[in-house]
C-alpha positions as CSV (number, residue, x, y, z in Angstrom):
1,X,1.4,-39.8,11.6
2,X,0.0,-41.4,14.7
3,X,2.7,-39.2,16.3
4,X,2.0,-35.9,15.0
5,X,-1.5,-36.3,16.0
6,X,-0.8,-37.0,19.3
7,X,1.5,-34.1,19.7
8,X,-1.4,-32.1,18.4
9,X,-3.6,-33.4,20.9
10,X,-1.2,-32.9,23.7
11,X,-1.1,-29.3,23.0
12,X,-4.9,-28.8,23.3
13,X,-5.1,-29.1,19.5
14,X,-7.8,-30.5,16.8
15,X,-6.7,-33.4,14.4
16,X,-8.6,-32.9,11.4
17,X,-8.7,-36.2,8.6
18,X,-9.7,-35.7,5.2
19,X,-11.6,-38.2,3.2
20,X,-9.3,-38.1,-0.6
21,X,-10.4,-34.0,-2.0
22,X,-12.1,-34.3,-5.0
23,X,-13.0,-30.8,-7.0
24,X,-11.5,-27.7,-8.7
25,X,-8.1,-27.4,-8.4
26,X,-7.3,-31.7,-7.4
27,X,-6.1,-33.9,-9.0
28,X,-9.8,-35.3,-9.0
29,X,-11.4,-32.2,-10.2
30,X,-13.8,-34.3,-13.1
31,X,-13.9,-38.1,-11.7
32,X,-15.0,-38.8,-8.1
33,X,-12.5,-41.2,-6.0
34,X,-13.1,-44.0,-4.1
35,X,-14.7,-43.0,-0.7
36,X,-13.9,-42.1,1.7
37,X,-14.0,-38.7,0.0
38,X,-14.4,-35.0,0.4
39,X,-15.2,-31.7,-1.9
40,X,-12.5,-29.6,-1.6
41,X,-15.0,-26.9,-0.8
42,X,-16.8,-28.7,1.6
43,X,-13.6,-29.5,3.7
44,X,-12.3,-25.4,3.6
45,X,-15.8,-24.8,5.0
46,X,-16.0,-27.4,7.9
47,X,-12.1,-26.6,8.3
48,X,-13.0,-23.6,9.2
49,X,-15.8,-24.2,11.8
50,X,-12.9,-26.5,13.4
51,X,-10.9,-23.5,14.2
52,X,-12.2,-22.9,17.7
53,X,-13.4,-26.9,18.7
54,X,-12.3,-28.1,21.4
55,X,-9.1,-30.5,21.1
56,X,-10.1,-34.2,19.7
57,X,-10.4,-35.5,16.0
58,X,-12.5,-34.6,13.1
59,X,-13.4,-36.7,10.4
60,X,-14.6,-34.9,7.4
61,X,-15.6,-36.8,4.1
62,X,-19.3,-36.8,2.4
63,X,-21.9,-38.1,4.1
64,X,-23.0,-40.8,1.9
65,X,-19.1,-42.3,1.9
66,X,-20.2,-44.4,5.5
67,X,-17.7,-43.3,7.2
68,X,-18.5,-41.7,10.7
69,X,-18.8,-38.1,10.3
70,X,-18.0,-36.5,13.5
71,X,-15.7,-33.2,14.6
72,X,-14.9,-32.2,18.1
């Protein structure tokens, strides 16, 4: 994986890591996982204001999981 990202990266891209999706349509849809976690509806919006960052790495998982929450 450390790989990919860094190809990413190389080609001006933005790695984007998930906390575990939890919501309709996962395999968590009724129980919430062990942090760090993310709605499922939370991550496709704050995916999609990633589409034109600038290249780095976003971390996207609820705020209250304390795990630095930070996108390029």
């Amino acid at each position: 994986m450390a790989e990919h990202e860094r190809h990413v990266l190389d080609a001006g891209g933005v790695v984007v890591r998930y906390g575990q999706l939890y919501g309709p349509g996962t395999s968590s849809r009724d129980d919430l996982p062990a942090p760090p976690r993310t709605h499922v509806e939370d991550a496709t919006r704050r995916t999609t204001a990633l589409l034109d960052a600038p290249s780095g790495i976003g971390v996207l998982c609820d705020e209250d999981d304390g795990v630095s929450n930070h996108a390029p």
